[in-house]
Every structure is written in structure tokens, then in C-alpha cells.
N, C-alpha and C positions, 0 to 999 in steps of 0.2 A: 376459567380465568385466562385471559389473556396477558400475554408476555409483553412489555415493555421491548422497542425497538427505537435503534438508534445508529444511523448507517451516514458516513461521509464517504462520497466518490468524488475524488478529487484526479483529473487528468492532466495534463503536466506536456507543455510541447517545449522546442528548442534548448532538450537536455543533450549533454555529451555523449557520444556514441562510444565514450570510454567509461562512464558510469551506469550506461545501460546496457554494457554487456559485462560487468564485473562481478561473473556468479559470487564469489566470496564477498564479496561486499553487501551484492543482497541477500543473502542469506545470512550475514551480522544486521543486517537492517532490520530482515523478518523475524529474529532472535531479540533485539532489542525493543523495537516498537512498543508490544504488546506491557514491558515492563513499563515504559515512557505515559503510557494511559492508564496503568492500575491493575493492566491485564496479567497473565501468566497463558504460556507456551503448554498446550498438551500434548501436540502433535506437531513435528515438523520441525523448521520449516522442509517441502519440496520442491526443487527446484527443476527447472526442465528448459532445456533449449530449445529454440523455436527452429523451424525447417528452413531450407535455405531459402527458401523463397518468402517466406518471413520470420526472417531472423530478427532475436531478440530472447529476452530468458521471461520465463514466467514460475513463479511460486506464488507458496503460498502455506501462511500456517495455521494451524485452530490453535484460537483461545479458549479461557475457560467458559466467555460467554458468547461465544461465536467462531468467525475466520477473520483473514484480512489477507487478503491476496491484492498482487501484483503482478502487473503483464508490461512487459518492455516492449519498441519496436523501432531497432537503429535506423532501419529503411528511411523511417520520417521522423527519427530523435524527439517520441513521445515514451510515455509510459501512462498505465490508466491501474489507481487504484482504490480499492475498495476496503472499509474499513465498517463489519455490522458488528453490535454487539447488542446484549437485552439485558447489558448492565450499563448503566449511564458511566461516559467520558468525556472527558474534555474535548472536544472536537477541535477547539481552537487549536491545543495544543497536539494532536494529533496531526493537525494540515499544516502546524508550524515545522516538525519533524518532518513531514515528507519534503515541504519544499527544500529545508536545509540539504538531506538526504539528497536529494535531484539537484541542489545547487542552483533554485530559482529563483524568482520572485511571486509574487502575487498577480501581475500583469502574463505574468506564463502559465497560470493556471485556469483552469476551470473546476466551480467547485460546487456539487451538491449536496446539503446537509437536510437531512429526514430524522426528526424523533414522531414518537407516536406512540401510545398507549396507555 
């Protein structure tokens, strides 16, 4: 049997280079999200800073039915992230959270959404 999949990557340009570097902020973000969709936190979140030469923070947490990581990058005031699960969610509601989250719009985004199975 195969598993049910269900994954939005949504990439995000001309965010703050104050919101993309505010570990405590993403890590309430990667703490919240997964509630925001139905999900529940097993692991995490981890968070990690990026080298100087690409600076920016990346985590990332497991949910129950999968991850959802995020990668920041103030160099060029993007962020790119990924959102799978092999439990169905709200995607809408998932991309409406992130853009809030990054402070964007719809025109700042790029967004792909994949179900299957």
C-alpha cells in the first residue's frame, strides 16, 4: 500500500532581513505551524545558522506525519519552505500562515502544491 502524499513548497523573496534572521521567532513559527494544520511537533524544532558567507537560519521540525523545514537567506531577503505530510492538510491554510509569518503577499511568493496517492 502506498502512502498518501501531500507537500507545498512555497519560496518567499523581498522578506525583512529582520524576520529572517529572528531564531526565536522561527522556532515559535516551527512550534506553531504544525498545530495551525492539524499536525502535532515530535521532534524539534532545530535550528541552525547559516555560515557567513551564507548567512541566514535554517530549521526544521518532524511532525507526526512527516517534516516541515525552513531555510532563510538575508543575502537576498528570501526564505524557501517545505511543508510534506501523508496526512491530508489544508494547504491553503498552511501558505496563508507562512506568508503572514514572512510578512508578504501572494505576488512575493512562489508556490508549489503536490497531493498524490
Amino acid at each position: 500500500m502506498t502512502a498518501q502524499r501531500y507537500h507545498i513548497l512555497i519560496d518567499v523573496a523581498g522578506v525583512s532581513k529582520e524576520v529572517l534572521s529572528e531564531r526565536e521567532g522561527l522556532e515559535k513559527f516551527l512550534n506553531d505551524l504544525p498545530g495551525i494544520i492539524g499536525m502535532h511537533v515530535l521532534k524539534g524544532p532545530v535550528i541552525a545558522e547559516g555560515i557567513p558567507e551564507n548567512p541566514g537560519l535554517s530549521g526544521f521540525v518532524i511532525i507526526d506525519y512527516s517534516h516541515i523545514s525552513i531555510h532563510t537567506f538575508t543575502n537576498s531577503d528570501e526564505a524557501l519552505v517545505d511543508i510534506f505530510s501523508c496526512k491530508p492538510y489544508e494547504q491553503d491554510v498552511a501558505k496563508k500562515a507562512v506568508l503572514d509569518y514572512f510578512r508578504i503577499d501572494d505576488a512575493s511568493a512562489k508556490i508549489q502544491q503536490v497531493s498524490w496517492g
